[in-house]
C-alpha positions in Angstrom: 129.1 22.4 269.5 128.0 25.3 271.4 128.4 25.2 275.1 130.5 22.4 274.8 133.3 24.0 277.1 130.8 25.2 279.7 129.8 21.0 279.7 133.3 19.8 280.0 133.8 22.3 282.8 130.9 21.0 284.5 131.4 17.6 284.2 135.3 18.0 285.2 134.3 19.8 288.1 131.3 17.0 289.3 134.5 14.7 289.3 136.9 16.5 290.9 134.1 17.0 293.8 133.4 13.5 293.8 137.0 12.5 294.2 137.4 14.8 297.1 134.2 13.5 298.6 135.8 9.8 298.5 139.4 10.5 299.7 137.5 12.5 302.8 135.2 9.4 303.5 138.4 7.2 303.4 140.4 9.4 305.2 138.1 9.9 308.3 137.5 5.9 307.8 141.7 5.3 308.8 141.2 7.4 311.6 138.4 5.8 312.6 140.3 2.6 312.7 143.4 3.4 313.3 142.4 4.7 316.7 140.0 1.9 317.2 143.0 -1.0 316.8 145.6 1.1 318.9 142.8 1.9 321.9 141.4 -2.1 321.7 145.0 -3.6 321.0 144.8 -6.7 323.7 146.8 -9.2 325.2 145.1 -11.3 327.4 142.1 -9.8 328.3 144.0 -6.1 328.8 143.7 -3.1 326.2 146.5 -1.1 325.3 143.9 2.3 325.7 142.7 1.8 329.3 146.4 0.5 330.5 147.6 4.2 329.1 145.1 5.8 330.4 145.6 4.6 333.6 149.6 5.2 333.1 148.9 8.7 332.1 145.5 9.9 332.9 144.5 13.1 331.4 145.5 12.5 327.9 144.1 13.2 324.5 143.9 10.9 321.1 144.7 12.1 318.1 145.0 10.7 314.8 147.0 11.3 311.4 147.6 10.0 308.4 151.4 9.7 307.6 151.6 7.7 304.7 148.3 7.8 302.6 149.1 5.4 300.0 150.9 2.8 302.2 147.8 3.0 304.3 149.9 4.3 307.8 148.2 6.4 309.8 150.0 7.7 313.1 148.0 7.9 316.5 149.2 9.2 319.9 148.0 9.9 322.9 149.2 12.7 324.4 149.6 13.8 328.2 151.8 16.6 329.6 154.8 14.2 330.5 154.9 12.0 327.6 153.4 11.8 324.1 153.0 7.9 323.0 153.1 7.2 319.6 151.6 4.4 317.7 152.0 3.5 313.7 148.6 1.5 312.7 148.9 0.5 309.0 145.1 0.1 308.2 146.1 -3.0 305.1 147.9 -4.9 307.2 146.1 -4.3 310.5 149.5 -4.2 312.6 150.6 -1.9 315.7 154.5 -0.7 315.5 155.4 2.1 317.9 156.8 5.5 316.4 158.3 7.1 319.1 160.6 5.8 322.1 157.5 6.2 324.3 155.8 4.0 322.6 158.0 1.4 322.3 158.2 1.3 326.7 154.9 1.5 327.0 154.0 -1.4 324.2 157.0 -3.2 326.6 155.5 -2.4 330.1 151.9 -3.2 328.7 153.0 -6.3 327.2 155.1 -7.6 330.5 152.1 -6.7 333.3 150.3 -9.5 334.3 146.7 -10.0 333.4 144.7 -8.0 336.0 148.2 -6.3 337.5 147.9 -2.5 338.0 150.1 -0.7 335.5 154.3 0.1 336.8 155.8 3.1 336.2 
């Protein structure tokens, strides 16, 4: 039995890594998506990521994981006036927004008519 806390070691470590490996690959997969469904989110034949853009140009996406085992991940876009925030949950594939920002805009978007220039 020589050695045979040196192998345990070893092969506890070799997990552990893989695990990590895993959550990282799913992690940067809901981000993935998550920013994917917000940006693409249509009505008509309008997305919700050029309409904001257009509202706000200038801004930054960003993504993060809120609740990890409910499958919510948070993703905003960001300009110096306003910061619009979107919760994606990844199992259900649904759009709710997280901040009051994001509730107008989700309003405004969903009220202009298809090919209308965004209102402020």
């Amino acid at each position: 039995m020589k050695g045979t806390p040196l192998r345990l070691f070893i092969l506890f470590f070799c997990a552990a890594g893989s695990l990590l490996i895993l959550q990282s690959a799913f992690d940067s997969s809901d981000h993935g998506k998550a920013e994917r469904a917000v940006r693409n989110y249509k009505i008509g034949d309008r997305q919700l990521g050029p309409y904001l853009e257009a509202r706000a140009p200038g801004g930054v996406w960003t993504t993060e994981i809120t609740h990890g085992c409910r499958g919510i991940v948070r993703t905003r876009y960001d300009v110096a006036a306003a910061h619009y925030e979107f919760d994606f949950d990844v199992p259900g594939h649904t759009i709710h927004p997280a901040n009051e920002s994001g509730k107008q805009a989700l309003e405004a978007f969903a009220t202009v008519p298809d090919g209308g220039a965004p209102h402020d």
